[in-house]
C-alpha positions as CSV (number, residue, x, y, z in Angstrom):
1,X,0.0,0.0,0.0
2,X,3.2,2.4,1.0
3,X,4.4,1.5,-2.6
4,X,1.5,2.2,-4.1
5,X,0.4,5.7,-2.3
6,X,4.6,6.6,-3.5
7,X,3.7,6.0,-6.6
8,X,0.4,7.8,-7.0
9,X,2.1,10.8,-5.4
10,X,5.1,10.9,-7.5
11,X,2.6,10.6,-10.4
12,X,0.4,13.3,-9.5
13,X,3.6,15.7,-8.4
14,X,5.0,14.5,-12.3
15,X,1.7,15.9,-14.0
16,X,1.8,18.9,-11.5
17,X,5.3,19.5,-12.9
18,X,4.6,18.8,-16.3
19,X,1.2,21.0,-16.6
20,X,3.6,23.9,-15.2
21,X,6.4,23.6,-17.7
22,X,4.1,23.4,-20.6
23,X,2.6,26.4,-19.4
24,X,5.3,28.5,-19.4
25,X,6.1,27.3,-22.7
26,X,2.7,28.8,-24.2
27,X,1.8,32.2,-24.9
28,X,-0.6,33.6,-23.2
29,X,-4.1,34.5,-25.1
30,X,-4.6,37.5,-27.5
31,X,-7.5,38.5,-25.9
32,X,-5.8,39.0,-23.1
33,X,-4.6,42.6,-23.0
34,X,-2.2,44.1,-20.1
35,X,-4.2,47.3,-19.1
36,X,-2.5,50.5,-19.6
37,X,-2.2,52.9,-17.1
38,X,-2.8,56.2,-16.4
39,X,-0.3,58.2,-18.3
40,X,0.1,56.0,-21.0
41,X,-3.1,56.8,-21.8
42,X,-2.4,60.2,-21.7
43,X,0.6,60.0,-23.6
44,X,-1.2,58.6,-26.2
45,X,-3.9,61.5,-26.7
46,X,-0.3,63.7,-25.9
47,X,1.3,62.3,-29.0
48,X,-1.9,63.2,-31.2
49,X,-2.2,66.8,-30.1
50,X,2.0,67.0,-30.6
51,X,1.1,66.1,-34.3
52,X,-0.7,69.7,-35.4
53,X,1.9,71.6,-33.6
54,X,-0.2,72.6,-30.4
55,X,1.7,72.7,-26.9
56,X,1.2,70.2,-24.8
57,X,2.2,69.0,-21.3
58,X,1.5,65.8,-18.8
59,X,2.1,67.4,-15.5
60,X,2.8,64.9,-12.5
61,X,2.2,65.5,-9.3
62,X,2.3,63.4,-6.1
63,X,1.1,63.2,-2.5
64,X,-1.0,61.5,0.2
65,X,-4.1,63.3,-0.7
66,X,-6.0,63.0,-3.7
67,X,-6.4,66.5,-4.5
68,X,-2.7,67.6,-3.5
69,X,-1.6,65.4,-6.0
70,X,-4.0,66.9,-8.4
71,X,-2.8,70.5,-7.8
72,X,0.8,69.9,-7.8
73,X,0.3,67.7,-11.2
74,X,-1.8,71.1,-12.6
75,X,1.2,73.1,-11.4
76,X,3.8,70.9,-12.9
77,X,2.0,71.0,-16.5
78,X,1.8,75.0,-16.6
79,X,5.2,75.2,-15.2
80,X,6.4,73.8,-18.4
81,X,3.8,74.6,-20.8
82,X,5.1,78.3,-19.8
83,X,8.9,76.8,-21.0
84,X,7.2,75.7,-24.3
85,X,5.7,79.1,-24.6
86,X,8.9,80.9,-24.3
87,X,10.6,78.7,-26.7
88,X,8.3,79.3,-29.2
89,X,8.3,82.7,-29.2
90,X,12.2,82.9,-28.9
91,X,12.1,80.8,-32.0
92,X,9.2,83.2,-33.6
93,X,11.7,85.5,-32.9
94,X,14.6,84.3,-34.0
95,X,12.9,83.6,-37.5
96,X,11.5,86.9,-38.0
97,X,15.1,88.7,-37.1
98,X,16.6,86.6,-40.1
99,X,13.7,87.6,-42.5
100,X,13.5,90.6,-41.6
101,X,17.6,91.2,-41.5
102,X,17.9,92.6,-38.5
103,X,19.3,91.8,-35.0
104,X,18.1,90.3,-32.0
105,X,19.0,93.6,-30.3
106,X,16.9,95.7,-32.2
107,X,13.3,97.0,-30.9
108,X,11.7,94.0,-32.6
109,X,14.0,91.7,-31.3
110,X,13.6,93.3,-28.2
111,X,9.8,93.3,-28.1
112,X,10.1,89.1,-28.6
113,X,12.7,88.6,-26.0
114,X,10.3,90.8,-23.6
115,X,7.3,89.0,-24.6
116,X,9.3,85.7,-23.8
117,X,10.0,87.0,-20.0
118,X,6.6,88.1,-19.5
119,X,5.2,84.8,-20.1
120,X,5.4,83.1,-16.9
121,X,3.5,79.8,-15.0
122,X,0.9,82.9,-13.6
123,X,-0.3,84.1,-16.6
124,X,-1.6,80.2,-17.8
125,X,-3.3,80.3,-14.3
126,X,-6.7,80.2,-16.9
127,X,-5.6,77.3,-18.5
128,X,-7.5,74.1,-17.7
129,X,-7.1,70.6,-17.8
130,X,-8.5,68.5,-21.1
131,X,-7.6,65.1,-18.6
132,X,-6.3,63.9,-15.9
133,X,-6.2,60.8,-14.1
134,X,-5.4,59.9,-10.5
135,X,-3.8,56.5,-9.3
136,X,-3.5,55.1,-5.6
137,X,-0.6,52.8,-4.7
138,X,-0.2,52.5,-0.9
139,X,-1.6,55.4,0.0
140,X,0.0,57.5,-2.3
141,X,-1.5,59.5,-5.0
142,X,0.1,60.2,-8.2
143,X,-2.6,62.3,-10.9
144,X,-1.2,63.2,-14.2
145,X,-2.6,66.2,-15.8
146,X,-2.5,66.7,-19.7
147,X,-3.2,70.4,-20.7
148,X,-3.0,71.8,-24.0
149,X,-1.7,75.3,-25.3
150,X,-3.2,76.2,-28.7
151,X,-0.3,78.3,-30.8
152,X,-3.0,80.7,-31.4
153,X,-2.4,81.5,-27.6
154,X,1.6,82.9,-28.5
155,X,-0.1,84.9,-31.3
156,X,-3.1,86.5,-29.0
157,X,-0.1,87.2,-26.0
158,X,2.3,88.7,-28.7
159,X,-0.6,91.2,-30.1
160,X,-1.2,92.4,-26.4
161,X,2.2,92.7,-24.9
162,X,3.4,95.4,-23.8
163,X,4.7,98.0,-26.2
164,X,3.3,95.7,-29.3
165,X,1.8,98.0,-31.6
166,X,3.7,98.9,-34.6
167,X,6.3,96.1,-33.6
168,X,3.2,93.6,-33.6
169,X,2.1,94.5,-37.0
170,X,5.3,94.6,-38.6
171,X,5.6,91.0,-37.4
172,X,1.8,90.6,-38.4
173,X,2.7,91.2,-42.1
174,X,5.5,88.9,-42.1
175,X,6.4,85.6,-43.5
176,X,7.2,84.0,-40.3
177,X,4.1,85.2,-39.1
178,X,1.9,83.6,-42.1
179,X,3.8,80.2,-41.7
180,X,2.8,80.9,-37.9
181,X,-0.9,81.4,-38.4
182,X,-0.9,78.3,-40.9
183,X,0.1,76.2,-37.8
184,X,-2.7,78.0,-36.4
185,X,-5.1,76.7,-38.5
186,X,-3.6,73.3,-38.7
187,X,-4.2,73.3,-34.9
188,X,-7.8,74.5,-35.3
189,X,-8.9,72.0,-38.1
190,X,-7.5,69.2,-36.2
191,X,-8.7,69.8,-32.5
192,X,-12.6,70.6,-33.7
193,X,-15.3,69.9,-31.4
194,X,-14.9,65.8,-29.9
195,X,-11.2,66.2,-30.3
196,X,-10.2,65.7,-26.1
């Protein structure tokens, strides 16, 4: 009876074996889809928005309260939506100084690089959210906050900086400035209504 109890043990811990070897030997089913996460959902709608050359930015932000997290990850993203904002008009700028021929010194130069310093975190205090999602892990919460900066924005603050006026509309009648405002409309057209 010992014998035979050995062997149906010895069996049974075979198959048991054998049923876990050929199982990590398959693949597991298609249907089967890992779930994505929070930001790599919103990396996803990120990379769509990057595509008609609006401004865009996944703030993170994390804490033990929900809403914490939230306002540090709204924070984050206009921190450096405000750093894309400068950069593009620094490169406005620099575009329109070699069209024009003139220097980065000069009064148009000037009114750019102004323009640029103005722009700060504070003054995209309006700017709101299109997502964001919130994730707990041991009572921790990390949100992730996508917000978007239309280029017509740069246009709009550039028209009512200080000291704009003539500066403005000699930029206005420019070349850079009509390659600007077709990015504009490229943004427009491909953000309509049921974009976010």
């Amino acid at each position: 009876m010992e014998k035979r109890m050995k062997r149906v043990v010895c069996g049974l811990f075979s198959l048991v074996i054998g049923v876990g070897f050929s199982g990590c030997s398959s693949s597991p089913p298609k249907e089967v889809a890992a779930e994505k996460g929070a930001l790599e959902c919103l990396q996803e709608k990120a990379a769509k928005i990057t595509a008609t050359s609006g401004m865009i930015e996944i703030g993170t932000g994390e804490s033990s309260t929900r809403q914490m997290a939230i306002t540090r990850a709204r924070a984050d993203a206009r921190s450096n939506l405000a750093l894309q904002a400068q950069e593009k008009i620094i490169s406005l700028r620099d575009a329109y100084v070699r069209e024009a021929g003139i220097s980065t010194e000069s009064a148009s130069g000037r009114f750019f690089s102004s323009a640029a310093s103005q722009l700060t975190a504070n003054t995209l205090l309006e700017t709101s959210p299109r997502d964001q999602q919130v994730e707990e892990k041991d009572g921790t919460f990390t949100a992730y906050v996508l917000m978007v900066l239309s280029p017509e924005f740069i246009d709009d603050f550039l028209k009512n900086s200080k000291g704009a006026g003539d500066l403005y509309e000699r930029f206005n009648s420019s070349k850079t400035h009509r390659k600007f405002e077709k990015e504009i409309r490229a943004y427009r057209e491909a953000t309509e209504p049921g974009f976010f």
